[in-house]
Backbone bond lengths (Angstrom), bond angles and torsions (degrees), N, CA, C in turn:
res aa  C-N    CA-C-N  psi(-1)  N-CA   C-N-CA  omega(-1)  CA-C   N-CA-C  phi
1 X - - - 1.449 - - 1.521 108.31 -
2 X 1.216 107.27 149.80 1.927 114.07 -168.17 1.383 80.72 -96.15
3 X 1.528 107.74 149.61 1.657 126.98 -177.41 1.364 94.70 -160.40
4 X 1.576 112.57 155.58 1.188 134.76 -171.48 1.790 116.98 -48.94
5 X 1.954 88.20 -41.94 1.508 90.24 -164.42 1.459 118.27 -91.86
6 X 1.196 110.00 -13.70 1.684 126.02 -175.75 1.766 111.51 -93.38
7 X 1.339 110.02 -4.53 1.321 125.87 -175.23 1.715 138.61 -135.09
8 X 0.757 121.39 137.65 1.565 106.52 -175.30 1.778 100.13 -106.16
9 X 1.883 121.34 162.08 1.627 99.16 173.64 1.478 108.48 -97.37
10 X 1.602 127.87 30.65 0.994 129.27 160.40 1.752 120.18 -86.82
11 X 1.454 92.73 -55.48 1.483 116.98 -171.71 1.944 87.54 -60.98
12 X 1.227 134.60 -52.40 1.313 131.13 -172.10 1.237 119.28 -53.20
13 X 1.662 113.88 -40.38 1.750 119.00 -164.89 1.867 89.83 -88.56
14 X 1.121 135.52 2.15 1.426 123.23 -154.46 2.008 77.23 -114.83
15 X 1.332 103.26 -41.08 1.590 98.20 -166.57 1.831 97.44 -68.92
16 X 1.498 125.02 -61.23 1.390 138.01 170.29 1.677 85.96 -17.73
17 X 1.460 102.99 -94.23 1.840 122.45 -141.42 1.745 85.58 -50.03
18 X 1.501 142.32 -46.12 1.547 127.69 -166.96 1.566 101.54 -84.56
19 X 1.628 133.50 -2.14 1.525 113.02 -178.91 1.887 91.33 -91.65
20 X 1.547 159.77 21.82 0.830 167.66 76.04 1.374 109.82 -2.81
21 X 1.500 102.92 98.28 1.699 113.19 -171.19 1.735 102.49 -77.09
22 X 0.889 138.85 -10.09 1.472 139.82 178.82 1.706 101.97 -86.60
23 X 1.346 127.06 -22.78 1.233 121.99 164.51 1.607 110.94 -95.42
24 X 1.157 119.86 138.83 1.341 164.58 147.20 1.598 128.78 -48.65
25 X 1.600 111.59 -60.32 1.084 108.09 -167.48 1.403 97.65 -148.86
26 X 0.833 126.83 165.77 1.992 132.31 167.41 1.525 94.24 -134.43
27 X 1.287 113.58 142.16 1.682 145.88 -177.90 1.711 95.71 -115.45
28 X 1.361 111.69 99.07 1.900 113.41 153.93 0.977 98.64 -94.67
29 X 1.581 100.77 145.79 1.517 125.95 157.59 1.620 115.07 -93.62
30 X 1.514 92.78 116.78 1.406 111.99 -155.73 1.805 91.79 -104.27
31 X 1.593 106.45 111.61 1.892 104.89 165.54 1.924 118.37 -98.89
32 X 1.104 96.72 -19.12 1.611 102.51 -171.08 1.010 100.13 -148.04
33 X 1.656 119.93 -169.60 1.326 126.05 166.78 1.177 118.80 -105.97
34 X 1.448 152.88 21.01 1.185 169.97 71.71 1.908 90.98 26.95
35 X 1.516 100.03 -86.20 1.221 105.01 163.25 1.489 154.51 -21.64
36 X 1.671 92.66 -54.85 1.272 117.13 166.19 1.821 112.45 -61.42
37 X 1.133 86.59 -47.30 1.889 92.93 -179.80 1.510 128.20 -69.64
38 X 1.712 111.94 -11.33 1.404 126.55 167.54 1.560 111.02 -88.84
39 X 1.409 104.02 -28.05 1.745 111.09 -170.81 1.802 88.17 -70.33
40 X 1.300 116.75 -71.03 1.431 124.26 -178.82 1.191 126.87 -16.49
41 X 1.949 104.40 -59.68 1.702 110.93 170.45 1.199 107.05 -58.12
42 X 1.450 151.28 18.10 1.170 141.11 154.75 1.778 110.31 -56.65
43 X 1.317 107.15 -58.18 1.446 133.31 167.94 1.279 114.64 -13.60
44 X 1.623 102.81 -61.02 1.613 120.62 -175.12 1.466 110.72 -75.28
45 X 1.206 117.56 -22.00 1.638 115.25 -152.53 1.637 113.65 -78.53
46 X 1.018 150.27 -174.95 1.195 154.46 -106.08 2.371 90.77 -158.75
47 X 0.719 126.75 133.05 1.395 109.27 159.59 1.073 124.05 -61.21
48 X 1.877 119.94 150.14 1.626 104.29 -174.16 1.707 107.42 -79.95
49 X 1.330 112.50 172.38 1.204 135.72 -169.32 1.343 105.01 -74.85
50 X 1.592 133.16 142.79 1.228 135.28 157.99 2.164 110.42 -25.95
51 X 1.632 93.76 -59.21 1.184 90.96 -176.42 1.269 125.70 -56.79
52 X 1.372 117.58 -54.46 1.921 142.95 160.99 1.663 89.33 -10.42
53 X 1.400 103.55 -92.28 1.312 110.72 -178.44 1.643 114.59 -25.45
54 X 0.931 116.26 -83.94 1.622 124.14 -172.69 1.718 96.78 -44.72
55 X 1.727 127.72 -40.22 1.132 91.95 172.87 1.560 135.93 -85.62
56 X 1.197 79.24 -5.88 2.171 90.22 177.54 1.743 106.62 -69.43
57 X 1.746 109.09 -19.67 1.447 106.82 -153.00 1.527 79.84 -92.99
58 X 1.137 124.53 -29.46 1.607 130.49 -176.96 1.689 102.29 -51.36
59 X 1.470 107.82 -65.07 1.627 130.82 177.11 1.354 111.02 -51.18
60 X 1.059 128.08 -48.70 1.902 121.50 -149.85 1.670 76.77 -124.20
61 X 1.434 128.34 102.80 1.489 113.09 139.80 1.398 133.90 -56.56
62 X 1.226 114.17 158.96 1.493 144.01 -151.12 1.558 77.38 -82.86
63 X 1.675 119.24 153.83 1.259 153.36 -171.03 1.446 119.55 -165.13
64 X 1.649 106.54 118.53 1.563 98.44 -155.80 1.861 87.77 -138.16
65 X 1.450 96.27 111.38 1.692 99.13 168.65 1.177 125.30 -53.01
66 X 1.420 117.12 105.12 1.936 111.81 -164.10 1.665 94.37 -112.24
67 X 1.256 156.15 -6.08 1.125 135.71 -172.76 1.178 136.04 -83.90
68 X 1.460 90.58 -3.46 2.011 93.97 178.59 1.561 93.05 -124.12
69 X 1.384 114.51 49.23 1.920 112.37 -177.34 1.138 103.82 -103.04
């Protein structure tokens, strides 16, 4: 389970958006180094959990660019 203290919500959306085998790469927008140092702990982190996943996919609906299809 994702929790405040074992996780950052940078390091989480960077781990989420790359365990999605159709993505490749993730692009952060980096302003400081505050920033830089949350993007990083991605590096260290653990993969998310079967569950994690299913609950982020629960949280953030799916968005699918349809206008140039």
């Amino acid at each position: 389970m994702i929790t405040q203290e074992d996780s950052n919500l940078a390091a989480t959306a960077i781990n989420f958006v790359l365990q999605n085998r159709a993505i490749t790469a993730a692009v952060a927008g980096i302003r400081n180094s505050n920033q830089l140092i949350d993007v990083l702990q991605f590096m260290n982190s653990a993969p998310l959990s079967p569950s994690d996943i299913e609950l982020l996919k629960v949280a953030i609906p799916s968005q699918q660019y349809k206008i140039h299809r």
